[in-house]
C-alpha positions, -999 to +999 in steps of 0.1 A: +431+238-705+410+261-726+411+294-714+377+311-702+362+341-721+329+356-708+301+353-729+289+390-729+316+408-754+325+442-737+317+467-761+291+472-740+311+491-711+298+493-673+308+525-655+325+506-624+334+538-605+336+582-605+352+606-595+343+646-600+364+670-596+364+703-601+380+729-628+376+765-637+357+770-672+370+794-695+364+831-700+342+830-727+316+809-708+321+779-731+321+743-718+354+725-725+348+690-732+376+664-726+369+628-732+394+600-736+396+563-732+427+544-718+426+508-729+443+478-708+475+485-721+473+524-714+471+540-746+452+571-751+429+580-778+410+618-783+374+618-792+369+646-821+366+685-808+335+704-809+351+725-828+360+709-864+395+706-871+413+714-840+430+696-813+420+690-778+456+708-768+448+734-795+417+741-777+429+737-741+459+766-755+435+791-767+406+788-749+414+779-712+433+809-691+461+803-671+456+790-638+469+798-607+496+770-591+475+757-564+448+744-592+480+734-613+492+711-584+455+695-584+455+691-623+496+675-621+480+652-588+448+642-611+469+632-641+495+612-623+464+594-602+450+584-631+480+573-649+482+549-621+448+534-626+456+533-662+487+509-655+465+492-633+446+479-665+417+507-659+399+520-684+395+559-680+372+586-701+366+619-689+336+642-690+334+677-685+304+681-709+277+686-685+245+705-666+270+712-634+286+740-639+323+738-629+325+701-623+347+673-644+339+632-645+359+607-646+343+573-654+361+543-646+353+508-662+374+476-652+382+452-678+373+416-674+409+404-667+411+434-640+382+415-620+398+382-621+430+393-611+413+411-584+391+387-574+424+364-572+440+384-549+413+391-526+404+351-527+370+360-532+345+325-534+328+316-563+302+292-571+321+259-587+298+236-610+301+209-584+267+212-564+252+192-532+225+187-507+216+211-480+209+193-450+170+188-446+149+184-417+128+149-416+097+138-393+079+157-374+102+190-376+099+192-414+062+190-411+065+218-383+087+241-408+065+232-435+035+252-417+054+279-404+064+285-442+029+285-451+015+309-424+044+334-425+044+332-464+023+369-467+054+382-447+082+368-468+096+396-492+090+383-528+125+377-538+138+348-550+170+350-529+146+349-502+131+311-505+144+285-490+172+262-506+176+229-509+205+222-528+235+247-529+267+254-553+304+246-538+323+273-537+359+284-540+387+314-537+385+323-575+416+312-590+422+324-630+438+283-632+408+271-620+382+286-641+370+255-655+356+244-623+334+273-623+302+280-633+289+287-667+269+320-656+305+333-643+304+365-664+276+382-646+287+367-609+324+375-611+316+407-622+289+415-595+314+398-570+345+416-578+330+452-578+353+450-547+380+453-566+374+482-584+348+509-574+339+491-535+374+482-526+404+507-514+432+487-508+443+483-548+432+508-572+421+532-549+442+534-522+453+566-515+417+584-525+410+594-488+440+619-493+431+630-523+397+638-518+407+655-483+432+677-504+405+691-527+420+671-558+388+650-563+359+663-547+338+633-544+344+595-554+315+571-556+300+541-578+268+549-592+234+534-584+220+505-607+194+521-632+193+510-662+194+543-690+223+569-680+224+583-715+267+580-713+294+567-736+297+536-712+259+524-712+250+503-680+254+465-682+229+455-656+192+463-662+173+481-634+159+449-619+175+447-589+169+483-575+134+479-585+130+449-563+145+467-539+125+495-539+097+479-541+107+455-514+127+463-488+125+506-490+088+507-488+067+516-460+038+496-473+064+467-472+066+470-434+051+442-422+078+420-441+108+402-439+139+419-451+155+404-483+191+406-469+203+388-494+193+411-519+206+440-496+239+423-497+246+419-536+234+456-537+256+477-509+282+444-494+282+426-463+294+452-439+257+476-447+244+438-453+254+426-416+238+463-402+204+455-416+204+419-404+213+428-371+189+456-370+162+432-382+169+407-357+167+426-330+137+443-337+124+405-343+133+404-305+118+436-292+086+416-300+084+392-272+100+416-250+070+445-258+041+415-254+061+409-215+060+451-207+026+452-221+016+428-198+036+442-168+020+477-174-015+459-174-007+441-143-002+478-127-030+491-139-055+458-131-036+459-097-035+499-090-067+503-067-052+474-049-023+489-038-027+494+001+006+520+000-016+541-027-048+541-007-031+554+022-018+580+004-049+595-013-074+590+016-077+626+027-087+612+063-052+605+073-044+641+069-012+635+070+006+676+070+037+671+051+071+699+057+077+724+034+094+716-004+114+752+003+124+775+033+099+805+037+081+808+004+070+776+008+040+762+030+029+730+048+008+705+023-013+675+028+004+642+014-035+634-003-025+662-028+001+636-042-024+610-048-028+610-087+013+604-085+013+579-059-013+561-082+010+568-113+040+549-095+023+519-089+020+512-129+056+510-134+067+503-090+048+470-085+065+434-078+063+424-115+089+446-125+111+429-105+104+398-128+108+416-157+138+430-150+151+396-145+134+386-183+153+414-196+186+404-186+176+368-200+166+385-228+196+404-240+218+369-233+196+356-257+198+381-282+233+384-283+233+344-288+204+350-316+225+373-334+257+349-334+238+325-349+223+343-373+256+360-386+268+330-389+243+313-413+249+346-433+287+340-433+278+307-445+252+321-467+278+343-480+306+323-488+326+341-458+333+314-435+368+309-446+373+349-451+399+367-426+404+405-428+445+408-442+466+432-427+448+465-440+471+490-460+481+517-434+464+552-437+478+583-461+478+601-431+496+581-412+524+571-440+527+612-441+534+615-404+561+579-409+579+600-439+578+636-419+595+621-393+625+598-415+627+633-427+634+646-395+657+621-388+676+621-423+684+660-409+701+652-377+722+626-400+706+595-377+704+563-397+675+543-392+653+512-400+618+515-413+605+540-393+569+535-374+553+561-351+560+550-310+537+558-281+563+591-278+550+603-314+519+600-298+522+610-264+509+644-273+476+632-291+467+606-265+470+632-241+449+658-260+426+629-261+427+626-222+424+661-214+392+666-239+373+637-229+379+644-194+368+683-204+339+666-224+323+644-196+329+673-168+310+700-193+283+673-194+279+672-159+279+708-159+249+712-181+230+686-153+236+710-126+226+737-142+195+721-149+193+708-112+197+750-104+169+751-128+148+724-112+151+741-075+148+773-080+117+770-105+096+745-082+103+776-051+087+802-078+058+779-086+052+769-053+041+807-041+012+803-063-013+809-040-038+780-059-042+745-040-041+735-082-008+754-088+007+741-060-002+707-066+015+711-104+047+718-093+066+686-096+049+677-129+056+709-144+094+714-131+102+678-146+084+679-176+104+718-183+135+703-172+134+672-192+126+691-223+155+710-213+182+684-212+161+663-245+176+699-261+209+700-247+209+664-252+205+666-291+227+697-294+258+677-278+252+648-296+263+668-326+292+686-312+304+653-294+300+634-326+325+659-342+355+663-315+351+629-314+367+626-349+389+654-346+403+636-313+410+603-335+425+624-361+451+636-345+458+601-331+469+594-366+461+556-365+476+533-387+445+513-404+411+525-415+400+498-388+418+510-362+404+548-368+369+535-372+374+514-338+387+545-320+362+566-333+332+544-323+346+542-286+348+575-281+316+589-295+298+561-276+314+571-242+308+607-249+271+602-261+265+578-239+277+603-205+254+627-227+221+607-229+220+588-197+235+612-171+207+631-166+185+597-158+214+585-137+207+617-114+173+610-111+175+573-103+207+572-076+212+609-065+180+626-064+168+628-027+198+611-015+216+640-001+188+666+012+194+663+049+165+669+065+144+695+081+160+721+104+195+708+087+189+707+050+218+707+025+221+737+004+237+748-031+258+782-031+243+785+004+203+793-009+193+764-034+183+735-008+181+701-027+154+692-041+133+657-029+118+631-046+080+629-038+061+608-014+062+579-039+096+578-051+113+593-078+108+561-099+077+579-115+102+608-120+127+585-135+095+573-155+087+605-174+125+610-178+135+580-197+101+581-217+106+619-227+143+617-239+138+583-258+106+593-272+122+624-282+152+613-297+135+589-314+113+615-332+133+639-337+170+631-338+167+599-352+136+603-377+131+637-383+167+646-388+173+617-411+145+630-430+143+667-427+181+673-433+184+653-464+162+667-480+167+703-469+203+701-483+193+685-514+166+716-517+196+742-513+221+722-541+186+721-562+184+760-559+218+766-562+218+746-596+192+761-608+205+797-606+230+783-622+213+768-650+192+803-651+227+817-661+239+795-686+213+783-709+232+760-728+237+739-697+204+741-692+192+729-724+218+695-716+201+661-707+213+651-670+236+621-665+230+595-641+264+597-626+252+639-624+221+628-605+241+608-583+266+638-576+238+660-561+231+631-536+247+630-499+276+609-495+279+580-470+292+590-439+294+556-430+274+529-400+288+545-374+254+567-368+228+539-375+250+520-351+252+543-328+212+553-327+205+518-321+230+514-296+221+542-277+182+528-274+192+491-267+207+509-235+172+529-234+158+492-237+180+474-209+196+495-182+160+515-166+140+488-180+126+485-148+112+521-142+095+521-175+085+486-188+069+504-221+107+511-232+109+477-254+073+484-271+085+524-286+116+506-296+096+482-315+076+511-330+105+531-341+129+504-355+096+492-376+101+529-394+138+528-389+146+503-414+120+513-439+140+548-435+172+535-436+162+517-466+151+550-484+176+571-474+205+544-486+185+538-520+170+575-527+189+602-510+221+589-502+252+577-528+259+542-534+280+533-503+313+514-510+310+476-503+330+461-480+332+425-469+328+418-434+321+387-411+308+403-383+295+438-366+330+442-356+333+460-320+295+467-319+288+435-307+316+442-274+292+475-267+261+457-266+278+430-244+290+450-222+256+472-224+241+441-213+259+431-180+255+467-171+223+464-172+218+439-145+237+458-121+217+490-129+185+473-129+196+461-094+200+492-083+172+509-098+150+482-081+170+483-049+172+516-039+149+542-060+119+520-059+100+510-028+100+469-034+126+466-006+111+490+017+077+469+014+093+438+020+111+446+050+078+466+064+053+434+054+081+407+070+097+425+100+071+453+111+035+445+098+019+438+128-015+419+108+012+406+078-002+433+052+013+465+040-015+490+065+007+513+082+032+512+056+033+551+044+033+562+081+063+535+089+085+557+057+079+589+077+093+609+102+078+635+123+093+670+127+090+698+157+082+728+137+099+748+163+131+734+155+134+749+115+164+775+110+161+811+119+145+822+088+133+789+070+099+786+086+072+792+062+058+829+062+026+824+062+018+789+072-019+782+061-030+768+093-012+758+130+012+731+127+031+715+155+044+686+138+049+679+101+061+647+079+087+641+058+100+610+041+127+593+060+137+567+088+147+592+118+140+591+153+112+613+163+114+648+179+105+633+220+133+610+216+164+614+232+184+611+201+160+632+180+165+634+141+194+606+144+191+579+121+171+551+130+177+511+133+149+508+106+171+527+081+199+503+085+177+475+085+164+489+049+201+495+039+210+462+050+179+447+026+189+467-002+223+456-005+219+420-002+189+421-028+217+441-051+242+414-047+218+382-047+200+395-077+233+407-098+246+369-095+219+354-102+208+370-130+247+370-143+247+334-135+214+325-159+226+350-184+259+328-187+240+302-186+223+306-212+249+320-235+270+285-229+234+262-233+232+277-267+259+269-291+275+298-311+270+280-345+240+262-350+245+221-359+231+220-396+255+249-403+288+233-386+275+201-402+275+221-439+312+237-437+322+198-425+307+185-461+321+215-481+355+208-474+351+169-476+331+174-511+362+200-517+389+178-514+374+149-539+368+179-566+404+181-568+413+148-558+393+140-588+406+168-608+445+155-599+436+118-609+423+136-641+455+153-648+477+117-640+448+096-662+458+124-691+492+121-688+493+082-689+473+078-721+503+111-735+531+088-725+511+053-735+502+070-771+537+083-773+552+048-765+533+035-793+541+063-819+579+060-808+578+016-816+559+029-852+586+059-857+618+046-883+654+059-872+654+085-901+616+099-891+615+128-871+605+123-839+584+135-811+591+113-777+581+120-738+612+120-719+612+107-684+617+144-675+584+155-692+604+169-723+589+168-753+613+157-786+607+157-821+589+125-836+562+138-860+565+164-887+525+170-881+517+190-849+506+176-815+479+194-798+488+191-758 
């Protein structure tokens, strides 16, 4: 078998990985420059001084002061680090020649035989020679796909990992024996491929980095971003191609009308960032349909609003219907037509096509959860990842420190032991640290709503003494706009802090795995941000208005804050503005301007701070930068977890209140358009190259937005059930009309009231005109009954409505959402179809191959049978034994 070589000779070395550190530069002010070169077999070779005729050890003697032992320790961890990565076949050349003051290189290039070996162990697939026929569509669906190609052509990024194929190469877990099978272009594929190994892959060279850089010894380890010229002794093998293209198509907001070369994405940053952007794209794909049906929803409210009988009633000042007092004393009567212009507002988003769209949304987020398993896995098939399964990851520094401080601990007392493994009593005290602050977390949450709910009361009782019929008809628009700008604030502040004790909580858990921390992280920032964002809107959907009591006998906070109502409409309108503020707003600011403003604001302050710097040292300044410098003075990745998490947090926005505000999918549809174009730019411009990782699947996102997604339906029944009027109206049109339409409807909701029955001291001061009787929203018997102020049988009769309605429409909807996730399979046909014909078309290549081998080795034993007949007695011979031994019969050689 002739062994493979790749066809590009490596003098030409790519800088696979860095990693800075930082040292302290001598007294003088002079740059000490340290370069050296392991090769594969770990030999060291010095570069000449910049001084002529002495030593790199001369110069580090004289020149550099003593150090103090902390930065000795560092230097001692450093060498031995890298000694490693030497044995490890690494090739290593420092740099400390450059425009940042202070700061030390270290650029890491993998030999070719590193890569294979890599790619060996981490059974990576690669494309074999052998190559077949994708399944094609015939008839009338091929014509169908052919014009569906041609119209959305314009849209299609132009990247030729983009267009459709047709045929497509077998491929295989590299194997170093195998190479032959492989493709000729394997160089340049292997290489791209197996950057895993070296700078986008841990669990070999670099495991134990994480402590390292958390101890101070490196201060930052990345790869470097594909340019073409960085001016260093290890000149880039890949021209800049590929980040033009993707610059040019995919992080462009003139490109944002397009398609998404994923693809492309995924030879750039891995699968795992790969698999974010595909899901992201999908599911704005899907907030598409879902914006057309809300559009269409809010226009049936607005087509149908001087329709609405309950509405009319409402605003027609002829009723003049005196409603009770919103607050003891301060507070006067009002008429209910003063509430018109909200009464109107409701019906846009409280009208029975909401109910249907609720019931599409549920459908709809089946469907995109079954969308998205489909897609992934024609990417997995795509990517050659159908076969891959995560291995047993390498267990955390952190983690092996706390195994080894207890052995320790152990060896003391003289206890033998077997391998030693932390127990639910090693962690007994985190997981209760963890209990006791998310518990502390989620009650200081609710804390911050009730302070706001103090806000909200006693602010609509000072506004309401304005003595203008305009002021006082304000109030509830101006005491929920304040108060949701209030808790969009809080809201963003938390996020923040949550976002941090949610690390420090996992850290302290110590998990084993880097999966494991990342899963326990996710979970509890999403339960804490999720409390954060939506338990404001849960008050205003199920608990305001719920618990005021009623006049005479109103329920009061610290004895003088009575609860506030919702208005004569409902508080869906409320629930309306409140959802459609905080999305909007954290949207805008959190999610876009932060991204944007922060980024660059940091990079301003590291721009200044170099520059002094520079200002101070002109022969640094006089340097020409390095790319792997420019990189440097990027932000490093802090990882999916936010992108995820902003998304996450507006599919909830998208699904659970759906049903108060029906223009939630369309702003999502606006914003993801600009988040991925963002996203884009921020992971090609301001951020460092992430480290790939492979990945099948969106790992325990895709639980979340499950389980975000049968929440939904019950919310959404509730939400239609009992804070809008739809079940109200029913019952009043089929048990009470008395002409079968909704007349009489708004006085049916209210009860009267004997103004001589208020509180000592609650009556209004000074009542605008003489009122015997006022109004207030609730099903009560009336004041001339005999059990006056008792609940009345149409209240139960309501109840009774609402909760059937909440249990009919949760099963039913769960019951077509099931549906419909077992009607569409998981993996579409043509795909299961394709990994059937690799692994048929796989076994002939080395069935084939293995009759190769036997064909060989018959026409060795039939020559040598033939030589052996020709050979004499005294010739030397050369014979195949039946053992496959090979004896002497020829004095020539035998090439085998």
């Amino acid at each position: 078998m002739k062994s493979f070589r790749p066809p590009i000779g490596l003098n030409t070395k790519k800088v696979d990985y860095i990693l800075v550190y930082h040292y302290k530069k001598s007294s003088a002010g002079r740059t000490l420059t340290r370069r050296s070169q392991h090769n594969d077999a770990g030999a060291r070779s010095t570069k000449q001084d910049p001084l002529p005729g002495k030593s790199l050890q001369m110069e580090m003697g004289e020149s550099e002061p003593h150090a103090d032992c902390h930065e000795d320790d560092k230097r001692f961890r450093r060498e031995e680090y890298e000694g490693n990565l030497v044995e490890a076949g690494l090739e290593l050349e420092h740099d400390e020649d450059t425009k940042i003051h202070g700061v030390g290189f270290v650029k890491i290039h993998a030999p070719w035989n590193v890569l294979c070996r890599e790619a060996e162990f981490l059974k990576l697939k690669m494309p074999t020679k052998k190559m077949y026929q994708i399944n094609q569509t015939h008839g009338l669906l091929k014509k169908i796909n052919s014009v569906i190609q041609k119209i959305t052509e314009p849209i299609q990024p132009k990247v030729a990992e983009h267009k459709p194929q047709t045929v497509k190469r077998l491929s295989y877990p590299f194997s170093r024996e195998k190479q032959h099978l492989e493709t000729s272009r394997k160089h340049d594929e292997v290489r791209l491929s197996s950057l895993e190994t070296v700078n986008n892959h841990y669990v070999f060279i670099f495991q134990g980095i994480t402590s390292l850089l958390a101890n101070g010894v490196y201060s930052a380890a990345y790869p470097l971003h594909d340019v073409s010229d960085l001016g260093m002794h290890f000149p880039r093998l890949l021209s800049d191609t590929k980040q033009s293209l993707i610059c040019n198509e995919w992080a462009s907001y003139g490109v944002f009308y397009k398609y998404q070369p994923i693809d492309l994405v995924r030879k750039y940053f891995g699968e795992k960032i790969g698999l974010y952007f595909a899901w992201l794209g999908v599911y704005t794909q899907m907030l598409i349909p879902a914006s057309i049906v809300g559009i269409i929803v809010f226009l049936y409210g607005c087509a149908t609003v001087d329709e609405n009988i309950p509405s009319m009633e409402m605003c027609d000042e002829r009723n003049n219907i005196t409603m009770c007092p919103l607050c003891d004393r301060t507070c006067s009567y009002w008429k209910m037509s003063s509430a018109c212009a909200t009464a109107r507002a409701s019906h846009l988003f409280d009208n029975p096509a909401t109910v249907f769209f609720s019931v599409f949304m549920a459908l709809w987020a089946a469907t995109f959860m079954e969308h998205w398993k489909r897609k992934q896995m024609r990417l997995n098939y795509r990517w050659d990842l159908t076969g891959f399964e995560e291995e047993e990851a390498h267990p955390r520094a952190e983690y092996e420190a706390k195994v080894l401080e207890k052995s320790l601990r152990k060896e003391h007392k003289h206890k033998e032991t077997d391998k030693e493994k932390l127990t639910w009593k090693d962690r007994f005290p985190a997981y209760l640290t963890n209990f006791v602050g998310i518990i502390f977390m989620v009650g200081l949450t609710f804390a911050i709503v009730f302070g706001v709910i103090i806000y909200r009361i006693s602010t609509a009782a000072a506004l309401a003494i304005s003595a203008t019929p305009s002021g006082r008809s304000s109030v509830r628009v101006t005491v929920t706009a304040t108060a949701v700008i209030i808790n969009l604030v809080v809201i963003i502040f938390l996020d923040e802090v949550y976002g941090c004790i949610a690390r420090w909580l996992t850290q302290i858990e110590v998990p084993k795995t880097d999966k494991n921390f990342e899963e326990r992280l996710i979970f509890k920032a999403f339960l804490l941000k999720f409390v954060n964002a939506y338990t404001p809107i849960f008050y205003v959907a199920f608990f305001k208005g719920r618990f005021v009591g009623r006049p005479g006998d109103y329920v009061y906070i610290f004895h003088s804050f009575r609860m506030e109502e919702c208005a004569p409409g409902g508080c869906l309108m409320e629930l309306c503005i409140q959802l459609s503020i905080i999305m909007l707003g954290k949207q805008l600011i959190q999610n876009n301007l932060f991204e944007i403003g922060i980024p660059k604001m940091k990079k301003f302050i590291r721009y200044m701070k170099l520059k002094r710097r520079r200002s101070l040292d002109h022969e640094e300044h006089m340097k020409k930068k390095q790319r792997y410098e420019v990189d440097y003075n990027l932000e490093p990745f802090s990882g999916l977890t936010p992108e995820y998490m902003e998304m996450i947090i507006q599919f909830g926005f998208v699904t659970l209140f759906v049903a108060s505000f029906p223009l939630a999918p369309l702003f999502a549809l606006l914003n993801n358009i600009i988040e991925i174009r963002l996203d884009a730019k921020k992971f090609v411009t301001e951020l460092r190259r992430p480290v790939a990782v492979r990945a099948k699947d969106i790992g325990i996102w895709y639980n979340i937005l499950r389980g975000i997604g049968k929440l939904a339906v019950i919310i959404n029944a509730f939400v239609i059930s009992f804070t809008s009027d739809f079940i109200p109206r029913l019952v009043y049109l089929y048990m009470y009309s008395e002409n079968g339409t909704m007349h009489g409807f708004v006085n049916h909701t209210l009860s009267s009231f004997n103004v001589s029955d208020f509180q000592a001291g609650t009556a209004p001061n000074d009542p605008m005109e003489l009122v015997l009787f006022c109004r207030y929203k609730d099903y009560r018997e009336p004041p001339w009954s005999e059990n006056k102020y008792d609940i009345s049988k149409d209240f139960w009769a309501v109840l009774a409505a609402r909760l059937a309605f909440v249990i009919v429409f949760q099963n039913l909807v769960m019951f077509m959402s099931d549906f419909v996730d077992w009607i569409i399979p998981d993996i579409p046909k043509d795909i299961s179809q394709q990994i059937h014909k690799e692994k048929v078309l796989m076994v002939e290549v080395f069935m084939r191959e293995e009759q190769g081998k036997l064909q060989m080795l018959e026409t060795w034993k039939d020559k040598d049978k033939k030589k052996g007949e020709n050979c004499n007695n005294h010739s030397p011979r050369l014979s195949l034994s039946h053992s496959g031994s090979l004896s002497s019969c020829h004095s020539y050689p035998v090439d085998v």
